[in-house]
C-alpha angles and dihedrals in degrees: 000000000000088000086061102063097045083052089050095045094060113009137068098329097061098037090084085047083050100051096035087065102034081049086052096043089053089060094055095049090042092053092042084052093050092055096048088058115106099222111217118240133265083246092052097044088053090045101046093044093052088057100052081050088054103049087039083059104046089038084048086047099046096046096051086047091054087043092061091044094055094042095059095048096053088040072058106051095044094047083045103056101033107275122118126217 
């Protein structure tokens, strides 16, 4: 019997109680966390944003542009030395 209680006080009963409070304390820290953040501006969010659109744009454009260059040096190569594409 007495084997019983010690298996009751730390094993398999108290775990639910356990993660129930660390879970509950998560939330609290998460929450304190979320008050100390300095939350960018409407201003800086479209700024920033324009700019991701912009380099997306030049890097998309370079490397189509690559992509045609090689392309044609390799159409090239093959058309030069016999091989058809």
């Amino acid at each position: 019997m007495a084997d019983l209680q010690k298996q009751d006080n730390g094993g398999f009963v108290s775990k639910p109680k356990q993660w129930w409070l660390s879970t509950k304390e998560f939330f609290r820290d998460t929450t304190g966390e979320m008050k100390k953040v300095t939350w960018p501006t409407r201003s800086e969010v479209i700024g920033t944003t324009a700019v991701v659109i912009v380099a997306t744009l030049v890097f998309a454009l370079f490397l189509w542009g690559c992509d045609v260059v090689f392309y044609k040096a390799i159409d090239f190569l093959f058309t030069r030395f016999g091989a058809s594409t």
